[in-house]
N, C-alpha and C positions, 0 to 999 in steps of 0.2 A: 504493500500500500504506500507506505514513504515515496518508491522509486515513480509508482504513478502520481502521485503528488504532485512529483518533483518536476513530471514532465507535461501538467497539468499547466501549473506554474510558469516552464518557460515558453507554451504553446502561448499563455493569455499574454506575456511579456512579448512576445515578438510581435504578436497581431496588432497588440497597440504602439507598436514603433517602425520605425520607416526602414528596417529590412529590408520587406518585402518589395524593396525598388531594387535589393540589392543579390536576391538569392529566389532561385526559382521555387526551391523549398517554402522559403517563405511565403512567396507569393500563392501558393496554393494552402496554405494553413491561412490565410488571409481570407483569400475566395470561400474555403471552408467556413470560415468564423462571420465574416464578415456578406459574403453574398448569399449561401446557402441558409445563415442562421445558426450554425451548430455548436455547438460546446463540447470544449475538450473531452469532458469529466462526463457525457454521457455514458450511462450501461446499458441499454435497451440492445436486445440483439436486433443483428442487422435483418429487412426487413426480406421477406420473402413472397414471391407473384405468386397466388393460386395455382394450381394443377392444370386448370381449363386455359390461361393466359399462358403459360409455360408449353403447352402443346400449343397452341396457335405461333408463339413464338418460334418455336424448333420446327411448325411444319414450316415456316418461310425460308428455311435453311435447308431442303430437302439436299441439295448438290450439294452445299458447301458443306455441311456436315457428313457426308458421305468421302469426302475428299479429304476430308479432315481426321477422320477417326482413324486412320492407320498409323498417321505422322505423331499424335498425340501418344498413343498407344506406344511409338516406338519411342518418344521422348521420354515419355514416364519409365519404361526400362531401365532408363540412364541414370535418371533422378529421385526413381519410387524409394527405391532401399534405403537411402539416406533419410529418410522423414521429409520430402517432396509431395506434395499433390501438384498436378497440372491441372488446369482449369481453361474452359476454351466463351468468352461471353458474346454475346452482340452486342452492336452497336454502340447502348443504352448501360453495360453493364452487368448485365442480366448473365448470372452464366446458364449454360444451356446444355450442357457435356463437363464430365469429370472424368479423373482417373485420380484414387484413391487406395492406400494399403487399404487391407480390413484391421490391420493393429494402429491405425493412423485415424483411422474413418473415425471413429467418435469425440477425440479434439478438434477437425474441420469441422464437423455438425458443428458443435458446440462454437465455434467462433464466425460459425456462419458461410464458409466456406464450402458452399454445396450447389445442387442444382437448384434454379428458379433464385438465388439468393441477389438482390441489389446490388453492386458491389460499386454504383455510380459516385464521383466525388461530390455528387448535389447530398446521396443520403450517407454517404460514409467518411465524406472527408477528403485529406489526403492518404492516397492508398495507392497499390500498385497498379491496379484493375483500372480505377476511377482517372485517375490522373494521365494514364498513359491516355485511355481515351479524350480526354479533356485538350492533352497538350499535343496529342497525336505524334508522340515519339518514343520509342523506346526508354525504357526506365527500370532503375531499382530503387524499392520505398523497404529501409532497411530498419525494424524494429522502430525506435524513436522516432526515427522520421516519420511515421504517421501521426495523422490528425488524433483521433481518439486515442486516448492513453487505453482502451481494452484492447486494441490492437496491435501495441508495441510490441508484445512475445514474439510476431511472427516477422518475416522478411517476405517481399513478394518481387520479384521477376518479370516483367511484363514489356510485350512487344505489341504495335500496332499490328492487323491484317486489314489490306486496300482491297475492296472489289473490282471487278472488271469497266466498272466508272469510275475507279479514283477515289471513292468514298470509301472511308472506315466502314469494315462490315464487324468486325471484333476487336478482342483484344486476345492473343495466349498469355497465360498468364502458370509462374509456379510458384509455389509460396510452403515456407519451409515453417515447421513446427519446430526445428531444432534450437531448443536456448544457446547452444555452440556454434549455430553456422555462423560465420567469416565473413567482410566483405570483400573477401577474396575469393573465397567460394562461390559467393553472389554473383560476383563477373565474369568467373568461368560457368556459369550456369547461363547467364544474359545471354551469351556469345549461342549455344547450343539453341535457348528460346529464339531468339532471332532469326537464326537456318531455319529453325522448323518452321518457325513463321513464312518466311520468305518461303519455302516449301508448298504450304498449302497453298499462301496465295496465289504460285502458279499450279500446279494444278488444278484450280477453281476455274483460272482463265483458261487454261487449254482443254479442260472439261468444258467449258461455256462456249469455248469456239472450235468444237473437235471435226470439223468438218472444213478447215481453214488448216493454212503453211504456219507454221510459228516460229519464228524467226527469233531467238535470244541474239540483244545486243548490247554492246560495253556501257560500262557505269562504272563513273569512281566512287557509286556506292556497292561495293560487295554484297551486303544483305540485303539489297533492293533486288526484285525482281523486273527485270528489264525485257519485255517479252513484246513483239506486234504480231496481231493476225493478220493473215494476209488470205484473201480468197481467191477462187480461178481466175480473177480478171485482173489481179495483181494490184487490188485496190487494200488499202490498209482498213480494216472494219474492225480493230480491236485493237489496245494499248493501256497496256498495265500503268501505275500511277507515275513509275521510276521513267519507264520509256515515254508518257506523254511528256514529263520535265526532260528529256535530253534531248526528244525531239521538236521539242516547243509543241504539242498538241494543246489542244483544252485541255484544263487541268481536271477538268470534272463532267461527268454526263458521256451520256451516248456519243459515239464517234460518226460524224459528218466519211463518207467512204471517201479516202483521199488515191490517186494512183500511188503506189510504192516510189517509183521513180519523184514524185514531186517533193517526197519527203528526204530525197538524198541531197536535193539541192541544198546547196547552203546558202548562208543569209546573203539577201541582198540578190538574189537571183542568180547569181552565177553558175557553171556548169558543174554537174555532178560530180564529187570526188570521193575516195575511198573512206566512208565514215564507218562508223562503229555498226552500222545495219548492214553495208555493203560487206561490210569486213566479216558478219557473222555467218551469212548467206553462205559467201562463198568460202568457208570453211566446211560449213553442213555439205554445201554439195561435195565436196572433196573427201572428206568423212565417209559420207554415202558412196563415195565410189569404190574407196581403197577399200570399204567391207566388202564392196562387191566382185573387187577382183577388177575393177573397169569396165563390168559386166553396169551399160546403163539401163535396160529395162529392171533390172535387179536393185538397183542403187534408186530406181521413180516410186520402187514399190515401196522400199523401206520410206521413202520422203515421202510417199502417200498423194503423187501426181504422177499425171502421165506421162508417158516416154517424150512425146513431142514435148511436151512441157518443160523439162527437164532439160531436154535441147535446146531449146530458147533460153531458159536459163543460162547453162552451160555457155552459150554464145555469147549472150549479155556480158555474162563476166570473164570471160578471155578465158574460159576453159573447154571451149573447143576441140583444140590441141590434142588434150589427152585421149 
């Protein structure tokens, strides 16, 4: 009791001092206090959506959760045995999938860390679920760093996931019960959330465009997924959040069908030159060939176009030749 006291104490000292112009932390134990209304020293458990709202909730996820459930599964392998749970929310907070010990599962109940549970920074604060969403970046909210002092015991993990318009669909999220974990542990945990993250977010989008070329292209973000659909008329009709920012797209919303070609131009009009989309393509192609042996009806099938198809490609990018 002392120690939440104590951190009672310096949540209400920061909130009333101009910090929070100076540390993001701050600034979100502010929005906590100050914009949501809440108070440190709250106990009331976190609040939880009815069963009927929680099924209407997860039917709007039918693909993404389907795409999701194996990468979670294989996350928690990594992280279960340590006193981990993974947690997968929408949009709002709301988580909607767990993966849970059964010698773990009745300290997450109890702290609320379960399915259908709020985990939004409007009802809990600062936290790793709520915040991430909020600030839409990856995060660790490590013991004291939370808002509510009932929440300090725990550390939580947590990565943004983009839908195939650039909008936050989730958050992943792990959050450790252990009084000993590290914030070194923490970071080497981030780093694995964030792949998996980046993970399902493409395959949500090559699940949503599986009838379309997908063309992975460079980014000096690593954990972004950098992906455009491309369909038979060589029109761009899909772009993950990473790819609309490199390629200058919308940042948000449905994609306008652009030719492929307009989008290699570079700024200011000038003529095509080898960018990060060009450079990815004809990697793939080369890839598809060398499995094939140079065999190109074999190498259109793996790319999942047609032979002619593939030979126009081939042309376009100077690899005729081979």
């Amino acid at each position: 009791m002392p120690r939440m006291t104590a951190h009672i104490e310096k949540v209400m000292e920061i909130t009333q001092s101009s910090a929070a112009a100076r540390s993001r932390l701050a600034a979100s134990w502010q929005r906590s206090a100050s914009k949501h209304g809440l108070d440190p020293g709250e106990a009331r458990a976190p609040e939880r959506v009815d069963g009927r709202e929680l099924h209407h909730r997860i039917a709007g996820f039918d693909r993404f959760m389907t795409v999701a459930a194996p990468r979670l599964d294989h996350l928690f392998s990594m992280v279960g045995q340590s006193g981990c749970a993974v947690l997968l929310t929408d949009a709002e907070g709301v988580v909607l999938d767990q993966r849970i010990s059964e010698a773990d599962a009745p300290i997450f109940e109890r702290w609320g860390l379960c399915t259908g549970a709020d985990w939004s920074e409007e009802r809990e604060g600062t936290n790793g679920i709520g915040t991430c969403l909020t600030e839409q970046r990856r995060i660790i909210i490590h013991r004291d760093e939370h808002f509510l002092a009932r929440n300090t015991a725990m550390s939580c993990i947590d990565a943004p996931i983009y839908g195939c318009d650039g909008q936050i669909v989730g958050a992943l999220d792990v959050s450790s019960a252990r009084a000993d974990q590290t914030e070194g542990f923490n970071r080497l945990i981030a780093a694995q959330v964030a792949q998996t993250a980046r993970s399902i977010e493409e395959a949500h989008f090559r699940a949503a465009f599986s009838s379309t070329r997908i063309v992975v292209a460079e980014s000096d973000d690593t954990q972004a997924a950098t992906l455009l659909a491309i369909d038979d008329h060589d029109l761009v009709v899909g772009a993950t959040r990473e790819a609309r920012r490199v390629f200058g797209l919308d940042a948000k919303g449905a994609l306008q069908p652009r030719p492929a070609s307009d989008i290699l131009m570079r700024e200011g009009g000038a003529t095509p030159g080898p960018t990060g989309f060009e450079k990815a393509e004809r990697a793939a192609v080369i890839r598809a060939l060398a499995r094939a042996d140079g065999n190109v009806s074999q190498a259109a099938r793996q790319l999942g176009v047609a032979r002619a198809t593939l030979y126009r490609r081939m042309k376009r990018l100077g690899l005729d030749d081979l």
